[in-house]
Wavefront OBJ file of the C-alpha trace (Angstrom):
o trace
v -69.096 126.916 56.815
v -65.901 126.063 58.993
v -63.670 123.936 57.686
v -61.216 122.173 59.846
v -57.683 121.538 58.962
v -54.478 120.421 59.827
v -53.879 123.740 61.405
v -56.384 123.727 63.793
v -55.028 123.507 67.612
v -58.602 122.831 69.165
v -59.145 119.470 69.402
v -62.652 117.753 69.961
v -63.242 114.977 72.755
v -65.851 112.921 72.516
v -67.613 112.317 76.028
v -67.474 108.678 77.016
v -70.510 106.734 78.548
v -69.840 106.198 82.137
v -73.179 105.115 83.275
v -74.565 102.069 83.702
v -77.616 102.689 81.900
v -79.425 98.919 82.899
v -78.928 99.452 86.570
v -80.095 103.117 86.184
v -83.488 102.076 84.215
v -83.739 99.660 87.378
v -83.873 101.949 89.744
v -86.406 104.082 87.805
v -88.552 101.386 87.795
v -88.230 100.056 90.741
v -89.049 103.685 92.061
v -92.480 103.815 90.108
v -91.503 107.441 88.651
v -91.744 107.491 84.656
v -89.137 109.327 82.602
v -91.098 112.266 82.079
v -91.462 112.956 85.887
v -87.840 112.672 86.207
v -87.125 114.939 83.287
v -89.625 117.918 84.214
v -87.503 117.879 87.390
v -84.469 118.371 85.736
v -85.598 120.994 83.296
v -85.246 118.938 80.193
v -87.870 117.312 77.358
v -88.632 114.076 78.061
v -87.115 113.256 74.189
v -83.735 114.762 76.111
v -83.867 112.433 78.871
v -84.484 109.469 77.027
v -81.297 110.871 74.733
v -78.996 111.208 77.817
v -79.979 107.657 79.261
v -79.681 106.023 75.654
v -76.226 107.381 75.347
v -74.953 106.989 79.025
v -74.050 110.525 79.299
v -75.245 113.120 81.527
v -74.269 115.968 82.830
v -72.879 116.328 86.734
v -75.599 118.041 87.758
v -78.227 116.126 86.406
v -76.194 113.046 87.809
v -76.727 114.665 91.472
v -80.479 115.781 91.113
v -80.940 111.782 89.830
v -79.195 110.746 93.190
v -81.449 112.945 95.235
v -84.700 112.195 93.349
v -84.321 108.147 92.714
v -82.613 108.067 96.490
v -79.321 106.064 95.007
v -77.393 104.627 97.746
v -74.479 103.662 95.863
v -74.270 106.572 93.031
v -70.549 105.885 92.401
v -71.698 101.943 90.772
v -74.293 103.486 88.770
v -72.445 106.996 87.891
v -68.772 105.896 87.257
v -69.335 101.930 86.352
v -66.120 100.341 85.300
v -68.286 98.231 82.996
v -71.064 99.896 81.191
v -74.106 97.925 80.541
l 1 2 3 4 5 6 7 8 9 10 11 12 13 14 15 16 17 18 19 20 21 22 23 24 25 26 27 28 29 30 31 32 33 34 35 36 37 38 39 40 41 42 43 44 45 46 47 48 49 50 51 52 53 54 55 56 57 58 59 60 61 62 63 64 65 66 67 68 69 70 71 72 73 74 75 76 77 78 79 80 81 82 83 84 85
């Protein structure tokens, strides 16, 4: 087991939500395609998906393969709200 101390230099950030998660579920829906679809595409369980949403927090790529697949016209008030929902 690690322990961490005092000592340590590496420090761990926590990633911050920077999705708005309501307006992202919107456009899922409004697009007809169910989580599972969306998460075959990206290469991930659907139990991962629904993780990532839940949480706000996915990765760029995945961010740009959403974009693509749910045909986002504004990505940057979805991807990097100011005010998560």
């Amino acid at each position: 087991m690690m322990r961490v101390t005092s000592q340590d230099t590496t420090e761990r950030k926590e990633a911050v939500p920077i999705i708005d998660v309501n307006r992202l579920r919107g456009i899922i829906t409004e697009r007809g395609i169910s989580q599972r679809q969306l998460a075959n595409c990206l290469g991930i369980t659907e139990k991962t998906f629904c993780i990532k949403v839940e949480t706000g927090i996915l990765g760029t790529e995945e961010a740009e393969q959403l974009i693509q697949l749910l045909r986002i016209e504004n990505p940057a008030e979805i991807f990097f709200a100011k005010t998560v929902t």
